[in-house]
N, C-alpha and C positions, 0 to 999 in steps of 0.2 A: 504494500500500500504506500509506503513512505517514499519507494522510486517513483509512485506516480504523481505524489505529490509534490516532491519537489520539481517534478517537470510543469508541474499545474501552477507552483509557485512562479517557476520563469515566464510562465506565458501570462499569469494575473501579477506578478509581483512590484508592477510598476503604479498600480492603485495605491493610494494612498491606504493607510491602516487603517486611518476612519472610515474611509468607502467599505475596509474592507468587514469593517464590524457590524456597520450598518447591515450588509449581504447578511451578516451573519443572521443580527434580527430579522430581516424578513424572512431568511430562511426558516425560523424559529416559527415565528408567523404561519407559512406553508404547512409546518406539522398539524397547530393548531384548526387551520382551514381542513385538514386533512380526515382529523381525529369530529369536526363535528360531520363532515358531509360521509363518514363512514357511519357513524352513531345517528344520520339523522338529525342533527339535534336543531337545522333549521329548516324550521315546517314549510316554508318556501321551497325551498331546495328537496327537501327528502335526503332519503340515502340518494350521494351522486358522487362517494370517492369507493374504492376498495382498499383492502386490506397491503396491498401492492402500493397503492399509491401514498399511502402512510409508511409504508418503510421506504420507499423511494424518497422521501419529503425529509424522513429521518437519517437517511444516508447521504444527502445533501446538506443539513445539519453540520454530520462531524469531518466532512472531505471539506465544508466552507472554513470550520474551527479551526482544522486541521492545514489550513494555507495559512491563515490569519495566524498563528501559531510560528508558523515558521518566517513568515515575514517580522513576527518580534523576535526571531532567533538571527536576526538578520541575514535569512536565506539561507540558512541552517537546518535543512527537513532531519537529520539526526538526531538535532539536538533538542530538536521537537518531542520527537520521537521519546527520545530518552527522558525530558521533563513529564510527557502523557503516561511513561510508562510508573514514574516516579510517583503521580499522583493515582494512576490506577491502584497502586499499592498503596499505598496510604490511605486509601478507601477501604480498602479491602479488610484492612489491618483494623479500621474503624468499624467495620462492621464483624469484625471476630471472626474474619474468612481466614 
């Protein structure tokens, strides 16, 4: 994943950080649109997402974090890599895994 992100970094990494956080929130946004038109939950709309389309929206999510990440690593997808993996653990460690 991380070779592909640093090549995703080269081709976005001329955005500014802020643009790129911003992406980030609407990407966040997209799950949320995702999660109600799967559930329904606007009576306008009906169910009009699937289950696909919420991990699709979820997987856009963490490849968006995941550039933004390495643009504060400055261009550093490793050492990204190595901070995410640092905090996975440290989760994990929190929750008595």
């Amino acid at each position: 994943m991380w070779d592909h992100i640093q090549r995703l970094h080269a081709f976005h990494g001329d955005a500014a950080i802020e643009t790129q956080l911003l992406k980030l929130t609407e990407e966040v946004g997209e799950v949320a649109e995702a999660f109600i038109g799967l559930h329904g939950l606007n009576s306008r709309k009906g169910i009009c997402r699937t289950r696909d389309d919420l991990l699709g929206e979820l997987a856009n999510v963490i490849i968006t974090a995941a550039i933004a990440m390495t643009s504060i690593t400055g261009g550093d997808a490793h050492q990204a890599r190595e901070y995410l993996d640092q905090r996975v653990a440290a989760v994990a460690t929190r929750a008595g895994l």
